[in-house]
Structures are given as structure tokens and as C-alpha cells.
C-alpha positions as CSV (number, residue, x, y, z in Angstrom):
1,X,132.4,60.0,110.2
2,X,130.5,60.9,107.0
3,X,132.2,62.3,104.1
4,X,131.0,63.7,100.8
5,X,133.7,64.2,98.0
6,X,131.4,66.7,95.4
7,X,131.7,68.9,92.2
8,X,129.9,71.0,90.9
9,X,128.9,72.1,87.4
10,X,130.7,75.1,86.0
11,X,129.9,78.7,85.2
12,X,130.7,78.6,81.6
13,X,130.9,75.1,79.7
14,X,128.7,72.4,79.6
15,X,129.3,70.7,76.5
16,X,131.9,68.1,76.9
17,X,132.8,66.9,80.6
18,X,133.3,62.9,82.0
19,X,132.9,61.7,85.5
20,X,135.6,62.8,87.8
21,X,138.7,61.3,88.4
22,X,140.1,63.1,91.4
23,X,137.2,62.4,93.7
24,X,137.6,58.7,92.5
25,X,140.6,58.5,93.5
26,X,140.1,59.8,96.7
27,X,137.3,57.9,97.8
28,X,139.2,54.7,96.5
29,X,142.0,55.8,99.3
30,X,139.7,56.8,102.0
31,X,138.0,53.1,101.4
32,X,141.3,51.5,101.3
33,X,142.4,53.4,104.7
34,X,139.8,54.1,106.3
35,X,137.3,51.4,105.5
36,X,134.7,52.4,108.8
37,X,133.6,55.7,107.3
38,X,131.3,56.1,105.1
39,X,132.4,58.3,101.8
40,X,130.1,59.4,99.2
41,X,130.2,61.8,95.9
42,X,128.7,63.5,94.0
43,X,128.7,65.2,90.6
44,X,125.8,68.2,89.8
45,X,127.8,68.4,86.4
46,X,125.4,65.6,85.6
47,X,122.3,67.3,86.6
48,X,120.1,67.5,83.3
49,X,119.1,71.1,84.6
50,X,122.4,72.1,84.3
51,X,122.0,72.8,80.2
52,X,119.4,75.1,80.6
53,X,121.3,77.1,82.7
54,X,124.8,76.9,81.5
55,X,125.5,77.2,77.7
56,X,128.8,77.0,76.0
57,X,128.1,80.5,74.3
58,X,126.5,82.2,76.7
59,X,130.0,83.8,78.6
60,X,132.1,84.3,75.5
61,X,134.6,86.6,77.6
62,X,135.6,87.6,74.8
63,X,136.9,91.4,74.2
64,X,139.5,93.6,72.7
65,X,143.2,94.8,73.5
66,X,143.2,92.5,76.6
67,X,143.6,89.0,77.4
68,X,141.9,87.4,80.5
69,X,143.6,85.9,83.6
70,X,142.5,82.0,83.5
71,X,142.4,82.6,87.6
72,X,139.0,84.2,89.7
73,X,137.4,85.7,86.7
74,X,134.4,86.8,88.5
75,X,136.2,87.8,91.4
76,X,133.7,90.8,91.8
77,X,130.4,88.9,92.1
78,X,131.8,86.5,94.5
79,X,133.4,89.0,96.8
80,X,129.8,90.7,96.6
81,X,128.4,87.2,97.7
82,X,130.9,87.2,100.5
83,X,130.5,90.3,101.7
84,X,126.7,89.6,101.7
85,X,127.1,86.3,103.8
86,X,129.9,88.3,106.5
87,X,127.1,91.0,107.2
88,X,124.1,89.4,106.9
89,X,124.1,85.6,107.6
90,X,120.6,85.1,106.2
91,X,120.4,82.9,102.3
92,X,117.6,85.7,101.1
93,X,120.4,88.6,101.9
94,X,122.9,86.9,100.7
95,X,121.6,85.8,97.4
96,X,120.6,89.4,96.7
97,X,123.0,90.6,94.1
98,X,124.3,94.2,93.7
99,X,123.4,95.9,90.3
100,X,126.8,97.8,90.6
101,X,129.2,95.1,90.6
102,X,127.3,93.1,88.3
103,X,127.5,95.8,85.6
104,X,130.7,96.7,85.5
105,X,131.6,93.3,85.3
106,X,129.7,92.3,82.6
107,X,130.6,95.7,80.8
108,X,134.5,94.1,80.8
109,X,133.4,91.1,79.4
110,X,131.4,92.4,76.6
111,X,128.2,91.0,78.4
112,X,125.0,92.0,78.7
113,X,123.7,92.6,82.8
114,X,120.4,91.6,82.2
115,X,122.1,87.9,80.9
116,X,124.4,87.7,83.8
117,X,121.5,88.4,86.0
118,X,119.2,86.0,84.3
119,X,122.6,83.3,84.7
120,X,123.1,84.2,88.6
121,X,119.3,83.9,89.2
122,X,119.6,80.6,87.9
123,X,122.6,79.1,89.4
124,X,121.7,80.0,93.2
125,X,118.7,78.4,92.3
126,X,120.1,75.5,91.7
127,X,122.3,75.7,94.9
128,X,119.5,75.9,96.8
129,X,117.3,73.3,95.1
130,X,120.7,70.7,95.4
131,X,121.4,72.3,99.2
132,X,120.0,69.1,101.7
133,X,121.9,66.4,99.7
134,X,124.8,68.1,101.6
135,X,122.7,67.7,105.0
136,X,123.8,64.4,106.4
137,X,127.9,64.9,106.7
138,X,130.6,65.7,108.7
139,X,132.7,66.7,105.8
140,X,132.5,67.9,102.8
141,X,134.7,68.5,100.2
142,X,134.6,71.0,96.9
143,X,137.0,70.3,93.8
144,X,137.6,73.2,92.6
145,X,138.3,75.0,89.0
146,X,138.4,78.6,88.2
147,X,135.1,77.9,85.7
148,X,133.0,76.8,89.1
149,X,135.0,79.1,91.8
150,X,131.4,80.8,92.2
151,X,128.6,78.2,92.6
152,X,131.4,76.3,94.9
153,X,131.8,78.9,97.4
154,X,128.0,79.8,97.2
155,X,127.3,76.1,98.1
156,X,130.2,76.5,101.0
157,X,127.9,79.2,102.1
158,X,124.6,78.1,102.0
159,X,125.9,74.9,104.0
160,X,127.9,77.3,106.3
161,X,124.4,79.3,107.3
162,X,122.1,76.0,107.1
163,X,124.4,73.4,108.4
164,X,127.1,75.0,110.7
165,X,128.4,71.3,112.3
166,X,129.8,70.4,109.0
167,X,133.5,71.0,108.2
168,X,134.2,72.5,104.9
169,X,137.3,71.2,102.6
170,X,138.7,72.7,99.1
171,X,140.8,71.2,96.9
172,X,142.0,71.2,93.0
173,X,143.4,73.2,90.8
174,X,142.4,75.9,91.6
175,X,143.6,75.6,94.9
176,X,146.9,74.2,94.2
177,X,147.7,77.3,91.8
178,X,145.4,80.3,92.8
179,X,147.3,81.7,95.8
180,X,144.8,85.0,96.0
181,X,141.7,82.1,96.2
182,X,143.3,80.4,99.1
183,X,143.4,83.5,100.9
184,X,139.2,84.6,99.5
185,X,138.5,81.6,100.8
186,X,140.4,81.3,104.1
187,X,140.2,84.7,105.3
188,X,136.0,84.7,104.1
189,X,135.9,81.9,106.6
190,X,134.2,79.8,103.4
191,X,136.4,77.3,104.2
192,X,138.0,75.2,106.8
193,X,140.8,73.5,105.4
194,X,142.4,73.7,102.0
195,X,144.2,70.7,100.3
196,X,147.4,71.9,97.7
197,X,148.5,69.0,95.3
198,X,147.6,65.5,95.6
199,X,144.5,64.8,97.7
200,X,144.6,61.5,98.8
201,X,147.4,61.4,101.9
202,X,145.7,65.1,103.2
203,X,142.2,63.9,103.4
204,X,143.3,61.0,104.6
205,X,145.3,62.4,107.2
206,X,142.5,65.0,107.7
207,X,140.4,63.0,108.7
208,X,142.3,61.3,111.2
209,X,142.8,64.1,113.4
210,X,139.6,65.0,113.1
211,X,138.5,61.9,114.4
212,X,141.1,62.1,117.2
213,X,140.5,65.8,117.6
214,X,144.5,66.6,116.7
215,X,146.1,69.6,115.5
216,X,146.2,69.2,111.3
217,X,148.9,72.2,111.1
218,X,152.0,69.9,110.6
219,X,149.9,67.5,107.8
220,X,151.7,68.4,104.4
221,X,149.5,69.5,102.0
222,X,147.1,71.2,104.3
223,X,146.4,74.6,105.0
224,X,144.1,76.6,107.2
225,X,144.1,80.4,109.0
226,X,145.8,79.5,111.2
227,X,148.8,78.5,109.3
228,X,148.2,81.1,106.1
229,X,151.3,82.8,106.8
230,X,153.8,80.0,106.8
231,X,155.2,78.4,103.6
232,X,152.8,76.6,101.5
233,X,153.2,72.2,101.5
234,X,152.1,70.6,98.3
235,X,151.5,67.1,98.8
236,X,153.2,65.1,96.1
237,X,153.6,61.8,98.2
238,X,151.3,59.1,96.3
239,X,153.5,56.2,94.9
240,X,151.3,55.9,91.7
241,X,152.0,52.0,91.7
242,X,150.5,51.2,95.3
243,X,147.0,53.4,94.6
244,X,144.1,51.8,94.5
245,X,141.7,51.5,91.3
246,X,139.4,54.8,91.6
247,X,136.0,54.1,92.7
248,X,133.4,55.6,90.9
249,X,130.7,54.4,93.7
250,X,127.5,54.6,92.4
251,X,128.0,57.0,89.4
252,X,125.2,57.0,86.1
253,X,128.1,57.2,83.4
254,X,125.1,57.9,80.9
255,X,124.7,61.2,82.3
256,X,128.1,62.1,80.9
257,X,129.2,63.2,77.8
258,X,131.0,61.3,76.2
259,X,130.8,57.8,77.6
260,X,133.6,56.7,79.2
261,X,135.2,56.1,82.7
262,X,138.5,58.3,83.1
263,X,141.3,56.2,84.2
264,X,145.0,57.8,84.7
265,X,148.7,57.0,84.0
266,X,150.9,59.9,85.1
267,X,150.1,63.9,87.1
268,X,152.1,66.4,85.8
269,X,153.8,67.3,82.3
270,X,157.8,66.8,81.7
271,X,157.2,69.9,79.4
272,X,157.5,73.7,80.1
273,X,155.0,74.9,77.3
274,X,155.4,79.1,78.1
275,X,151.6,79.3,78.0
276,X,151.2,76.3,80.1
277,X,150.6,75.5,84.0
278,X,150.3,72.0,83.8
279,X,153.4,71.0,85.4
280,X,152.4,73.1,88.7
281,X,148.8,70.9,89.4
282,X,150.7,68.2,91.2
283,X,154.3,69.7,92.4
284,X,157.6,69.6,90.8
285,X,157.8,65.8,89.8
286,X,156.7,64.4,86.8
287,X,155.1,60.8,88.2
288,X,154.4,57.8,85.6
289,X,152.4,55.0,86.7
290,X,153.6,51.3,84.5
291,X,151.5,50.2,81.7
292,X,150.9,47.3,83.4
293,X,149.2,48.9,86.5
294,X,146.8,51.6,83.9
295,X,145.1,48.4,82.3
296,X,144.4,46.6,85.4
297,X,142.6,49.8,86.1
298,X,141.0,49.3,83.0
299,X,140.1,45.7,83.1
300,X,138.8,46.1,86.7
301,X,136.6,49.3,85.7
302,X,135.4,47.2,83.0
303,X,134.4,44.2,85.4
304,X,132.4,47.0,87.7
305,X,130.5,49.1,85.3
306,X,130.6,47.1,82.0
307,X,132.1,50.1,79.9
308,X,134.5,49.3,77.2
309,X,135.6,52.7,76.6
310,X,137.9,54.9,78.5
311,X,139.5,58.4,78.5
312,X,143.2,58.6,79.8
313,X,142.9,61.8,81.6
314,X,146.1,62.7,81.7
315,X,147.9,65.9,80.9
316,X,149.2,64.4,78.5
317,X,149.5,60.7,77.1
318,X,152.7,60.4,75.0
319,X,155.2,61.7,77.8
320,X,157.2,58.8,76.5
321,X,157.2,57.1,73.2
322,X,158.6,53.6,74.8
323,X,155.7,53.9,77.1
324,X,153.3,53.8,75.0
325,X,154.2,50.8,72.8
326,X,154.6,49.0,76.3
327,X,151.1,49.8,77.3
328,X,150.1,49.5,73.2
329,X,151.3,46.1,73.1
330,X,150.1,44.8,76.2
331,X,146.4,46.1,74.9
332,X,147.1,43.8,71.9
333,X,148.4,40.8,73.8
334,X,145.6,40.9,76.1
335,X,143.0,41.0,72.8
336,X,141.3,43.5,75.4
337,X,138.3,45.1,73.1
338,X,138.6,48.5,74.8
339,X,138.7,51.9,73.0
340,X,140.2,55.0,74.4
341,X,141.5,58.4,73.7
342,X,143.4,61.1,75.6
343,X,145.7,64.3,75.4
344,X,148.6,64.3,72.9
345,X,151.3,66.2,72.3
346,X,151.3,66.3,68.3
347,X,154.4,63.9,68.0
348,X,153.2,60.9,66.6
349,X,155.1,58.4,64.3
350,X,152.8,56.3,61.7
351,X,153.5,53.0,63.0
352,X,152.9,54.0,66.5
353,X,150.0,55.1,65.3
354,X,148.9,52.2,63.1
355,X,149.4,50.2,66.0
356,X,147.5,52.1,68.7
357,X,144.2,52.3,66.3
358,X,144.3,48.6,66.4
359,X,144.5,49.0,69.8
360,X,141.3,50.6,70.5
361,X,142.7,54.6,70.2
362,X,139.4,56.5,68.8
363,X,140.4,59.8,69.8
364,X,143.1,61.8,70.2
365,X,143.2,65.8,71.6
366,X,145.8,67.7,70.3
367,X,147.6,70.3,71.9
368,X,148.7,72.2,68.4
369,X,147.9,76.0,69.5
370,X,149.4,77.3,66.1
371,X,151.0,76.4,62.8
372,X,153.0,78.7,62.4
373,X,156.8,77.6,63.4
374,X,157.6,81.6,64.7
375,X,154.4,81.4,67.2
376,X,155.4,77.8,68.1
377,X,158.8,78.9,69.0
378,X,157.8,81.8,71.2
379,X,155.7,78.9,72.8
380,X,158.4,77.2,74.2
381,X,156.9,74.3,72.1
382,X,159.7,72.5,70.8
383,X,157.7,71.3,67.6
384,X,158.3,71.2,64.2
385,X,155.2,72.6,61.7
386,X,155.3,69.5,59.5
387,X,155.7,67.3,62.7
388,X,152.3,68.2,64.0
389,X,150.8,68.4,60.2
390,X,152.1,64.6,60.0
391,X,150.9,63.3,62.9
392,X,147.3,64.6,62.3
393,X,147.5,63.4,58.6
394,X,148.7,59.8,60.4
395,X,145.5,60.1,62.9
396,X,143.0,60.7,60.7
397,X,144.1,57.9,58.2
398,X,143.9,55.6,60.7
399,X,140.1,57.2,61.5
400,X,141.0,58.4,65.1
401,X,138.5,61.1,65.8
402,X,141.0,64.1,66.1
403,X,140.8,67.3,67.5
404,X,143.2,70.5,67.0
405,X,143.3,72.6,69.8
406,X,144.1,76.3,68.7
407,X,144.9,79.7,70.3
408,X,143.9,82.9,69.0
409,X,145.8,85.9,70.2
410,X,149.0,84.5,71.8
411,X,151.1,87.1,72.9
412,X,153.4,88.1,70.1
413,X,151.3,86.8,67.6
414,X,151.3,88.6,64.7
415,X,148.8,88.9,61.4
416,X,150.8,86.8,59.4
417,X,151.2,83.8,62.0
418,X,147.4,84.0,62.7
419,X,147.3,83.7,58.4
420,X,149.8,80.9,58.7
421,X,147.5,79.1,61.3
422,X,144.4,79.7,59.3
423,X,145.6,78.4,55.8
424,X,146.9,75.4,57.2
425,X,143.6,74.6,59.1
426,X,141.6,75.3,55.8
427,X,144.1,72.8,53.6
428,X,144.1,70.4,56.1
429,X,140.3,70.2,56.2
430,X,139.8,70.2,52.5
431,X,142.9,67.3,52.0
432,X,140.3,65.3,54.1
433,X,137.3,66.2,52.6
434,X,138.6,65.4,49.8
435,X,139.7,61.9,51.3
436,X,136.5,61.1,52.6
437,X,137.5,61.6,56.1
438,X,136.6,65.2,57.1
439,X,134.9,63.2,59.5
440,X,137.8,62.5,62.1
441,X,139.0,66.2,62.1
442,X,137.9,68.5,64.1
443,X,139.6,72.4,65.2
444,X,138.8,74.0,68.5
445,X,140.1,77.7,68.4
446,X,139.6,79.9,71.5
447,X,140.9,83.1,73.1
448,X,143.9,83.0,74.6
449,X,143.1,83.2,78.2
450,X,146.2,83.7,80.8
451,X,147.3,81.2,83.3
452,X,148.9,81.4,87.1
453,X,152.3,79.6,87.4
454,X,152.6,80.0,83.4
455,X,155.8,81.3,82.3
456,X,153.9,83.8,80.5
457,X,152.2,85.0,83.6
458,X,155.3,85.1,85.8
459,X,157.2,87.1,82.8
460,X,154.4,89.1,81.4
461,X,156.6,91.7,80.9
462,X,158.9,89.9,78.5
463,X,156.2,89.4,76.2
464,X,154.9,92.8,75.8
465,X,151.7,92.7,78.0
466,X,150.9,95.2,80.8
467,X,148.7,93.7,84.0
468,X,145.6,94.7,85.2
469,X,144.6,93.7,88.7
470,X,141.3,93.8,89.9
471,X,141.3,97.1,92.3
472,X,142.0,99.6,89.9
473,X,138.1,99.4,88.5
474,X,136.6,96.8,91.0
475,X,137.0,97.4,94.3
476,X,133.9,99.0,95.8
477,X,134.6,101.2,99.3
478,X,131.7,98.9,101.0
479,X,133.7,95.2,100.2
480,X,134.9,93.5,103.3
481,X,138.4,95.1,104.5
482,X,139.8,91.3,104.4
483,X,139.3,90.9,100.7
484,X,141.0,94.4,99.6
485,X,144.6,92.9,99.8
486,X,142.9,89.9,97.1
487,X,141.7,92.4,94.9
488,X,144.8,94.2,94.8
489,X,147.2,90.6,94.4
490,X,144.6,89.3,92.2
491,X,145.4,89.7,88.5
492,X,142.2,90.6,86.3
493,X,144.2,90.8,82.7
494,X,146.7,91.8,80.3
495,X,146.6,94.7,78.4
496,X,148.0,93.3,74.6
497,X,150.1,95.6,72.3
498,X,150.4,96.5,69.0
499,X,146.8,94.4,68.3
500,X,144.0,96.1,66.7
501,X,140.1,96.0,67.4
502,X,140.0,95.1,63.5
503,X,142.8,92.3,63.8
504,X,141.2,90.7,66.8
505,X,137.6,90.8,65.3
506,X,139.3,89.1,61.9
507,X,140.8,86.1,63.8
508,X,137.7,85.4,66.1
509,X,135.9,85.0,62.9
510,X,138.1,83.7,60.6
511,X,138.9,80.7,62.7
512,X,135.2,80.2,64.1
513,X,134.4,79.8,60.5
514,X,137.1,77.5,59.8
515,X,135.8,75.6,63.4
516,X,132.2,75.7,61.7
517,X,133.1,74.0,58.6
518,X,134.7,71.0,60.6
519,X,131.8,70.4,62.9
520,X,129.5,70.3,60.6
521,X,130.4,66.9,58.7
């Protein structure tokens, strides 16, 4: 049996991604397990032709009075791509794209056709140039994001019409938490099996019965069409402790950017953030792994591929405060000469963080989203302003590279918490200027985009926002009759009150100035 773990690059962003974690993970399992199979991966995020096709300004989706569904975003190119492969079942027919569809849907995203063509063009180009490193397996299988829904299920299909003995498997987060994609891609026939929360029991068990040619219905965590109508199984069975160190196999961490091997200490988040879906990606439980058992990881990652810095991909890092002096003072014990960086939540003390720069921290993400305490609150944040100011004033002193990550257009927010948010970000920049150390800040500000299982999605009602699904401008008569119910379940945005053209236009700019002035040190 011959299994190939992949991901591919996504539609949108290029500019910052690291090897992957979850196929590492996997294939560290399947080894462990199943040691008389071969398993391979691979990454096309890493392919260099992948930045001159895929910019991080070239799909801004950026318009007005609406925010964007985080879910299948170009739901109507890839039903047209389905639709093309159900009634032809030839590459050239299928990779013929309808004017029509792509149009109107560049139209709502304030795109123009010609660029979207020029993208698509592209990108199933590059599916088919990358096609035969798929030929020689039994399985593959696609992690899957809403950012690379559509050159996924355009690989599924070109391997579906070139190779038809090969089984096709999806899992990730967008499969965990996009109901309406499990049923695209079930009902399309795209794919065989789906895998819903942690990978590494499904597959493993997948795999199995496959080899033993064994019903997979009653394997938890798997679904198929044959079982789409029963209650959805999220795996959530890993005992963190007792997994193996991910393998990266034979992975060029030089193609990434930045340099660094992920490594992992918990799934999930012990916090209900309102905007947030976090806490759905691996079930209910929030699961910690000891400090101990992360820098074994570490030292054995370093032993393999003779990197010294890491990224804990976690949701987020300082779930616990006692935590992380454990694992801070086991780095210093050790005298292990690592660095590493990770997600934060933006509740720092100074001597943790004194003591975790001369522990190798470098960086630090922040999940800050606004500074003002009224937006915060309707965030379900549980923070405190000068909290958040403190601990990126205690960051920066310490020079750990920091980044502020910042919303624009939260639901509710209103002129003067977008002002609030603003003057904050332009006195914190010039307080480090001023210190010398504009160097170690840095602000990301982006649209606020709409997540599935958010409590904002599931109450959208509560915060003032009308939905938009997909059929009421989308649904051409000649789309497959399967995909109809999709388009009508499938949420395409939120219509936002009380917001101006001239209020949203003032914010994107405002803070992409503010953003400009911090990248540019």
C-alpha cells in the first residue's frame, strides 16, 4: 500500500507559510503503525512557481456593506469545475472555464475577470504540470483549507480522470468545520472518504480496511456517501503524550518561509473568542501535551534536520501561564540554544517574559484584534486595553519580533473604536521608534472575514448582520442538481449595518498606512 499525505499551495497568500505539521504527524503514526507501507508527502506550497502565480494582493476580497464568509469563497468557480468534470470527464472540458460565473464572481469581490482569468489559467496549469507525482499511489490524501478548497478538488479531479485506481481522502479544517464542503465533495464524487478532527487513528484505521477490504462506516472520524446522512464522528482520540515525533520525511525546510520546523504542544483553544472557530478544529476538548514531551520533539527535530529554530504551531501558546515556566525552565536547564515563537494571547507578565527571551522566544503573534475596551468586550475577549498594551511594550523590550494582529470591521464596531484602535497603533509605533526598537513591532490589519462554528456566525442575528447565501445571485439553471441544496446551505456573506462606503474606505486606509509605516523599518 502506497500512500501520499499532500498540500497544496493556496489561492490567495503566499507570503508567510512553514512546512506542515498535520501531514507530519500523520505520517509519523502511519510509520509507527503501520511500518510495511510506504507513506510519502508532499508540499507544492514550496514550489518556487507558486509566487508568480499567487500574490498576497492580488485577491484583496475586499468590498463594502458586507463581510465575507471565511468558508467556500469561490464556491461558484468550483461548482463550474464540477459540473464540467460530471458531464464531460475529459481534463481539456473540464478546465474550460465559464465567462458567466467567473464574472459575477469577481464583480462581488471588487475583482477584475480578466485577473481572475489570468489566476485560474495559471493555477490549473500548475495542477497539471504537478499531476504524475500523484501517479504511483493507492491513496492520496488532500489537507484542506478554505484558501486552497479550489486547486485541491481540481487536483482530486484530474487524478479522478487520469488515475481512476487511486482512492481519494480529505481532511483539515476545512473539513472538520465546512459541513456544505463535505457534502460538494461527497455528493461531486471528488472524494472517497472524508476525515473530521484528528487524522491520525482515521487514516490509520482507513487504511486497514482497506487493506483487508472491510467496511470503514463504523471507523470514528470517517465519513463517506454512504454514511452522509448519519451523525457526524470527530475523532478526538490521540493521547498527545504517546504520539510519535512528526516526521518531516524528506522535506527542503529552505523552501519555507520563515525557517523553522513546526512542532506542537496542545489542539484546540480553552477560549470562546465570539469571532473565533478555533476550539471546533479538533472537537470539544482542549488537549495539552507536558513540556517535557514538546522539547524532546524539539531536541530530536534538531538531531534530524540540524535546525535550531522552531515555531510552536499552536492555536495558541500561553493556555496556561504555569505551563509555560515549566517548559521555559526546562529550555534553560537544558542550555538548549533553540529559538522559537508562536501564537499568544496578549497576557504576558514581564518576568515571564524576561525569562522566555533568554530562552530563545524571537517572536511572538498576537492575537489583539482591537484596542478599544468596547470592541474587545463585544469580542468575548476577556482582556483588559492596558493588559495587551503592556505585554507588547514587555515584548519588544526584550527584542521579540512582535506582531499585532488587527481586525477592521468587526461587527458592532463603530467610528470611534476603529479611532481608538488607530491612535493606539500610531503611539505605540512612534514609543518605539523613538526607543530604537520600531524594529520588533510589527501590525497586521485585515478585513474582518466570517467564520463557521464562530459564535458570530451561529448568532449573526444578534450582532446586526443579515446573511447572504450563495443561490440568491449564484446559482446558474445549468449547475448540477446535487450541488443546488450546497448553494442554498452555503453562506456567501453578511450584509453589515449602519457602515458607510466612506467609513469602510477610511479604515482600510487608515490602518494599511499605519501597517506600512511598521514594515518599513
Amino acid at each position: 500500500m502506497r500512500v501520499l499525505l499532500s498540500v497544496l499551495p493556496s489561492f490567495q497568500n503566499t507570503s508567510f507559510f512553514v512546512a506542515h505539521l498535520g501531514n507530519a504527524c500523520i505520517a509519523a503514526y502511519l510509520k509507527k503503525y503501520l511500518p510495511d507501507i510506504q507513506v510519502n508527502t508532499i508540499d507544492l506550497r514550496s514550489d518556487s512557481e507558486c509566487k508568480n502565480i499567487w500574490s498576497s494582493s492580488d485577491l484583496p476580497q475586499l468590498t463594502f456593506n458586507k463581510t465575507f464568509v471565511s468558508d467556500i469563497y469561490d464556491l461558484p468557480i468550483i461548482a463550474d469545475l464540477i459540473n464540467k468534470f460530471e458531464k464531460y470527464h475529459t481534463i481539456r472540458a473540464t478546465l474550460e472555464p465559464t465567462p458567466e460565473v467567473i464574472s459575477n464572481w469577481a464583480l462581488d469581490r471588487s475583482l477584475k475577470t480578466e485577473n481572475v482569468i489570468n489566476k485560474l489559467t495559471k493555477t490549473n496549469f500548475f495542477a497539471l504540470r504537478h499531476l504524475k507525482k500523484f501517479e504511483n499511489y493507492d491513496i492520496v490524501g488532500f489537507s484542506l483549507y478554505t484558501t486552497n478548497l479550489y486547486l485541491s478538488i481540481l487536483m482530486a479531479i484530474l487524478i479522478r480522470l487520469s488515475y481512476p485506481h487511486i482512492k481519494i481522502v480529505f481532511g483539515g479544517p476545512q473539513v472538520t468545520q465546512g459541513e456544505t464542503t463535505r457534502e460538494l465533495l461527497l455528493k461531486s464524487k471528488v472524494a472517497d472518504f472524508l476525515i473530521l478532527g484528528e487524522g491520525e487513528q482515521p487514516m490509520l484505521e482507513l487504511i486497514q480496511a482497506l487493506q483487508q477490504n472491510e467496511s470503514v462506516e463504523k471507523i470514528i472520524g470517517i465519513k463517506t456517501l454512504e454514511n452522509f446522512s448519519s451523525i457526524d464522528t470527530f475523532s478526538q482520540t490521540a493521547n498527545l503524550e504517546e504520539l510519535p515525533t512528526p516526521d518531516y520525511l524528506n522535506t527542503d525546510f529552505s523552501l519555507f518561509s520563515p525557517y523553522v520546523v513546526p512542532v506542537y504542544s496542545n489542539r484546540g483553544c480553552p477560549f470562546r473568542c465570539h469571532f473565533c472557530s478555533e476550539h471546533s478544529l479538533f472537537g470539544k476538548k482542549f488537549k495539552r501535551r507536558s513540556p517535557q514531551r514538546v522539547i524532546e520533539d524539539m531536541i530530536e527535530l534538531n538531531k534530524r534536520y540540524d535546525i535550531y529554530d522552531f515555531t510552536i504551531a499552536d492555536s495558541l501558546i500561553n493556555s496556561s501561564d504555569e505551563w509555560l515556566e515549566e517548559f521555559t525552565d526546562i529550555l534553560l536547564q537544558k542550555n538548549l540554544d533553540f529559538n522559537w515563537g508562536g501564537y499568544f494571547r496578549a497576557e504576558l507578565g514581564k518576568e515571564l517574559v524576561e525569562k522566555m527571551s533568554r530562552a530563545g522566544l524571537v517572536s511572538a503573534i498576537l492575537g489583539v484584534e482591537s484596542f478599544s475596551q468596547q470592541t474587545l468586550n463585544s469580542m468575548n475577549k476577556k482582556k483588559v486595553r492596558q493588559e495587551i498594551i503592556d505585554t507588547i511594550n514587555y515584548l519588544v523590550d526584550n527584542n521579540v519580533h512582535s506582531y499585532v494582529n488587527l481586525f477592521v470591521g468587526y461587527p458592532g464596531e463603530k467610528e470611534e473604536d476603529f479611532l481608538v484602535t488607530l491612535d493606539v497603533s500610531n503611539e505605540l509605533y512612534e514609543h518605539f521608534r523613538q526607543k530604537n526598537k520600531s524594529e520588533y513591532f510589527r501590525i497586521t490589519a485585515r478585513n474582518f472575514q466570517m467564520r463557521p462554528f464562530s459564535n458570530v456566525y451561529n448568532s449573526y442575528e444578534k450582532f446586526g448582520l443579515e446573511a447572504e447565501s450563495w443561490s440568491s445571485e449564484f446559482m446558474p439553471d445549468y449547475m448540477p442538481e446535487n450541488l443546488k441544496n450546497v448553494f442554498d446551505k452555503t453562506l456567501c456573506s453578511f450584509k453589515v449595518k449602519d457602515v458607510s462606503l466612506e467609513d469602510t474606505i477610511h479604515r482600510i486606509i487608515r490602518m494599511k498606512e499605519v501597517r506600512a509605516k511598521t514594515i518599513q523599518v
